[in-house]
N, C-alpha and C positions, 0 to 999 in steps of 0.2 A: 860168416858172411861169404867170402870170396871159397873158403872149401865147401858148403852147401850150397853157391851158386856152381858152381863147377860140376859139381857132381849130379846137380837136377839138368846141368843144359846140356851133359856130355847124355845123359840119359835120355833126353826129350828127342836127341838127334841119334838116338839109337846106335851111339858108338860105342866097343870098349875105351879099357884103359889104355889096350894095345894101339886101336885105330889113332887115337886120340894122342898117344906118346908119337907114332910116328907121324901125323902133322906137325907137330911142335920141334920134333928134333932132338927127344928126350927118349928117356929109359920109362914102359909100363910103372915101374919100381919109384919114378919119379911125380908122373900122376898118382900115384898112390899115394906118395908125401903130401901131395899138394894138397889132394881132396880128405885127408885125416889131419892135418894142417902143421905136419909137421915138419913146412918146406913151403917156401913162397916162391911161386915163378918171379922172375926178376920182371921188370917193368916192358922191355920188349916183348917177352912171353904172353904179358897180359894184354896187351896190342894186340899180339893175332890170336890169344884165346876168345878177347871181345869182337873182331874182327871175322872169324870161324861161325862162330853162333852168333851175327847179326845183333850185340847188345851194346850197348853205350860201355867204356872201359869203368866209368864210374859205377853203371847198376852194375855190373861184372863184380866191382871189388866190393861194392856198399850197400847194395839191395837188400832190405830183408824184408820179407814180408810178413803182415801183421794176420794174413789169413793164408790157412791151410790150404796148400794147392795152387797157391799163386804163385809163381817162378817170376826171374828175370824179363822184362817186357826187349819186346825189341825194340834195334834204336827208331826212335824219333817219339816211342809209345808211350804211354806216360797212363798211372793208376795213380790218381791225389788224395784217395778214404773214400769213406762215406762221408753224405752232407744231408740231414733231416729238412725236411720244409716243413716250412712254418705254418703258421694257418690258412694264410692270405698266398701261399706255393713260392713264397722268397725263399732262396737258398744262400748257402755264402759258399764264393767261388774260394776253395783255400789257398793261401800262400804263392805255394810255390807255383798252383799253377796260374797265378796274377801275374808271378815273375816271369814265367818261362814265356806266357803267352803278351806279358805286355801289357794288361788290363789295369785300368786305372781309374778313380773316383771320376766318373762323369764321362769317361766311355758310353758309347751305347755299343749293347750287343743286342745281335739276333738271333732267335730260336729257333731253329728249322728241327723238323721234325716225321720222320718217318716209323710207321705203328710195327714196320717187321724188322727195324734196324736199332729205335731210339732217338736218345734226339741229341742236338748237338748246336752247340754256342758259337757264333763267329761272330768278331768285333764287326761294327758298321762297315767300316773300310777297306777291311778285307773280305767282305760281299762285292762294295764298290770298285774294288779293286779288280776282282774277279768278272763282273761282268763290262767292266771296259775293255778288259782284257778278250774278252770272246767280240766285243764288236769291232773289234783294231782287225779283227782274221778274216 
């Protein structure tokens, strides 16, 4: 996990091992360990590795993806699976993103929806929320 995220986001940002040791304050020789895993940054390290490349400390250490070509998201991003719809176009919202986002039995959400971007869920409240908020300016 943590040496194949390292090694796709040190990648993605077009650094060596070199560039990449002197941020951190370390020896090339020591991103090497890290990224064959035979050496873990200590807990500060992985602060400003996830801090560096823009990723939550946790996808940093725990991310793995279940599909080829998906890397660490950045922070606040979030990829929860696939979800099949039903006959009737019900889907079910999974897990974690109930938790992260809060959603709960008897919520209502809304679908907003654009044909060149996709479409995208916001609970009632936080529409509500948002256009009170532009009539207060």
């Amino acid at each position: 996990m943590l040496k194949d995220n390292l090694i796709s986001l040190r990648k993605i940002n077009n650094m060596s091992q070199e560039e990449l040791a002197e941020k951190l304050g370390v020896t090339r020789q020591t991103i090497s360990k890290y990224e064959t895993g035979e050496a873990i940054p200590d807990i500060e390290r992985c602060k400003i590795l996830a801090d560096l490349f823009g990723v939550s400390l946790d996808d940093l250490v725990n991310f793995e993806s279940s599909t080829p070509g998906i890397n660490v998201p950045p922070k606040g991003k979030h990829m929860f699976g696939m979800v099949k719809v039903g006959d009737k176009g019900q889907i079910v919202i999974p897990a974690k993103a109930r938790k992260i986002f809060d959603i709960n039995p008897g919520d209502n959400l809304i679908v907003l929806g654009d044909e060149g971007q996709g479409i995208a869920i916001i609970k009632e409240q936080g529409l509500l929320d948002m256009l009170n908020a532009m009539r207060g300016k």
